[in-house]
Wavefront OBJ file of the C-alpha trace (Angstrom):
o trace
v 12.407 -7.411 21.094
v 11.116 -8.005 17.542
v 13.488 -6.539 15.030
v 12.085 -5.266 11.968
v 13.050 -2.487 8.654
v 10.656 -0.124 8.062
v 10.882 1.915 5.194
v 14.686 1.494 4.768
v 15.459 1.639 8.424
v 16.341 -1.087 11.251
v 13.715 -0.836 14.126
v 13.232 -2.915 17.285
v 10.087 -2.753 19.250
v 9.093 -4.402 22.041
v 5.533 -6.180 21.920
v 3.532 -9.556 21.744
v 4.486 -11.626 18.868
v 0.445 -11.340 18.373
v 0.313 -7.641 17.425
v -1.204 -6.847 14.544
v 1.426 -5.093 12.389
v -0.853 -1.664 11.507
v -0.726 -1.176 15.243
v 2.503 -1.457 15.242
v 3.171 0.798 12.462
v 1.099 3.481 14.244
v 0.726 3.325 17.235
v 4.736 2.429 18.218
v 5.865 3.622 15.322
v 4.341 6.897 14.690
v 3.573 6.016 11.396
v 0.335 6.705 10.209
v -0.291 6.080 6.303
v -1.761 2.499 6.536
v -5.135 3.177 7.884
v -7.280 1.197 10.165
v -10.711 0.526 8.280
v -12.058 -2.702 8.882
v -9.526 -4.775 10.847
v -10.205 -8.487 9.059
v -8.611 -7.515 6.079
v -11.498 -6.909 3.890
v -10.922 -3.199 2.813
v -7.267 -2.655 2.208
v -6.976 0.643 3.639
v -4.170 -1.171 5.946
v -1.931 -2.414 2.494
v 1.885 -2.285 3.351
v 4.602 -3.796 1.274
v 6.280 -6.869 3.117
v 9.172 -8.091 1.114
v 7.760 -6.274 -1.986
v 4.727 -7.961 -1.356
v 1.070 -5.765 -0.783
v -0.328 -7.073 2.674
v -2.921 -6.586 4.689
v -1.127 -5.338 7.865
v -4.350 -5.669 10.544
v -4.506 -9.135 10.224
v -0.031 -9.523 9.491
v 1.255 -9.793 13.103
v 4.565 -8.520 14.074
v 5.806 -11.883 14.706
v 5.203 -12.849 11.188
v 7.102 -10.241 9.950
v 10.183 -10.272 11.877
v 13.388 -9.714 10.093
v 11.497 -8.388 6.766
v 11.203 -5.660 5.458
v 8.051 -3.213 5.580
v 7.046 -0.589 3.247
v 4.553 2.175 3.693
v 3.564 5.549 1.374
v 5.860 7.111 3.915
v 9.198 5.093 2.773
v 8.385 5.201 -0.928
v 11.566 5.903 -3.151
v 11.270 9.155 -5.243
v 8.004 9.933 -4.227
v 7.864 12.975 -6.695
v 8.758 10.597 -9.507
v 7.125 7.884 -8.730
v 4.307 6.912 -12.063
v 1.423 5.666 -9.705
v 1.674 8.949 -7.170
v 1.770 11.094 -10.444
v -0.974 9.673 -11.850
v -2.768 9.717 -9.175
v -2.518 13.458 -8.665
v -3.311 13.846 -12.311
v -6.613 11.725 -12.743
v -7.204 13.533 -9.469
v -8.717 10.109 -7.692
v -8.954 10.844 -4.068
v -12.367 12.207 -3.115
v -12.256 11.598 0.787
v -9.026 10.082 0.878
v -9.554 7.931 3.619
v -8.557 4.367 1.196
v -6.377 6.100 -0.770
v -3.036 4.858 0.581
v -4.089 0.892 0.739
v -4.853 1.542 -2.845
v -1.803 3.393 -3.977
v 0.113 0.668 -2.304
v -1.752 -2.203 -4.197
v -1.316 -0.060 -7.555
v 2.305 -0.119 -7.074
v 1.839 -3.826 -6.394
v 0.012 -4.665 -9.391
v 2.488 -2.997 -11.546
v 5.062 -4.424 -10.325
v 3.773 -7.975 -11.312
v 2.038 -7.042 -14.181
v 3.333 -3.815 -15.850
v 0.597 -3.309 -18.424
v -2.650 -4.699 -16.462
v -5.857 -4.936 -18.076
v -9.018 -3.300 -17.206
v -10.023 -7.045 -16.025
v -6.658 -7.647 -13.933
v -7.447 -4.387 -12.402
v -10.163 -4.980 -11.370
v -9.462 -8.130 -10.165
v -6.150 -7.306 -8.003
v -7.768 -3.834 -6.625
v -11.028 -5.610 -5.656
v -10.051 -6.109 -1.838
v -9.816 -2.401 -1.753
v -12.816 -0.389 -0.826
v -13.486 3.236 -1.531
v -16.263 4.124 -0.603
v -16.166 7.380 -2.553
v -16.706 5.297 -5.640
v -13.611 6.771 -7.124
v -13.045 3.353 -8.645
v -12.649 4.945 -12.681
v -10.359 7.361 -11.345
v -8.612 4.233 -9.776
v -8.530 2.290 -13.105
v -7.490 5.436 -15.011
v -4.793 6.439 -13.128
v -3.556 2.685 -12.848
v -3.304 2.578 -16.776
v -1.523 6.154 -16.888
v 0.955 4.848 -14.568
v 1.820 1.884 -16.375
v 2.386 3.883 -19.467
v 4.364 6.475 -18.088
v 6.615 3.350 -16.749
v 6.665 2.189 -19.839
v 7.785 5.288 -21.648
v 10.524 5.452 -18.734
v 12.263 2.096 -19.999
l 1 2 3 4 5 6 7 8 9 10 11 12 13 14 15 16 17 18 19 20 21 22 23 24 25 26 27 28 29 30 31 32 33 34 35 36 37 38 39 40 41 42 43 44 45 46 47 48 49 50 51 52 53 54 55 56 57 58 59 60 61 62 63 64 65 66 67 68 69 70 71 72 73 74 75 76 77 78 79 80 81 82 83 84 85 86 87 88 89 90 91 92 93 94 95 96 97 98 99 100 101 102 103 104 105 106 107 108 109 110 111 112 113 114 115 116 117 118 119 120 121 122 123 124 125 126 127 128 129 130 131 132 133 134 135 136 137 138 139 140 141 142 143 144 145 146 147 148 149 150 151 152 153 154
């Protein structure tokens, strides 16, 4: 048994060390934000927060992450209040929505390291996640919103 918390909560589950931790996530866990796109961690339609940390979870196995702590759009605190979700919604960025929740987890990410990101540090931290929408303005926008609505909140 490989003990794990997921979104706040203690889980055990009972699988090969090996296994990747998005299939995990889904496929034990019935949890289905992180998305399987590409499965060598070139997309980022998979990002989870390890230890705070965006990941790629097809290519983080299980036995990796043992005793840490995962985070997907599903265990986000205060969703309705949350700057990057909000701006999201109001630069209206998902066209298919298919990346969307990799991306929203590497926004909150970024901000969290760098709480007033440039258009060039945006670009650079996003860049391992696709859309393939092109809604990457919408991205940017929405990134920039959210990191002045945080900083109004302080």
């Amino acid at each position: 048994m490989i003990e794990l918390k997921v979104n706040g909560i203690k889980r055990q589950v009972d699988v090969v060390p090996e296994m990747p931790l998005l299939w995990v996530l889904r496929d034990e866990l019935g949890i289905t934000s992180a998305k399987y796109g590409c499965g060598v961690a070139q997309c980022g339609a998979c990002t989870v927060h390890i230890d705070g940390k965006a990941v790629r979870s097809c290519q983080a196995h299980i036995g990796e992450v043992a005793g840490k702590s995962v985070v997907t759009l599903e265990g986000l605190h205060n969703k309705d209040q949350n700057p990057v979700l909000q701006a999201w919604i109001a630069h209206q960025v998902p066209q298919c929505g298919y990346c969307q929740t990799g991306q929203i987890m590497q926004a909150i990410s970024l901000l969290a390291s760098i709480p007033k990101p440039t258009d060039e540090q945006i670009n650079q931290v996003m860049s391992g996640n696709l859309c393939r929408c092109g809604t990457y303005p919408r991205i940017r926008a929405a990134i920039h919103a959210a990191a002045a609505n945080k900083m109004a909140e302080k």
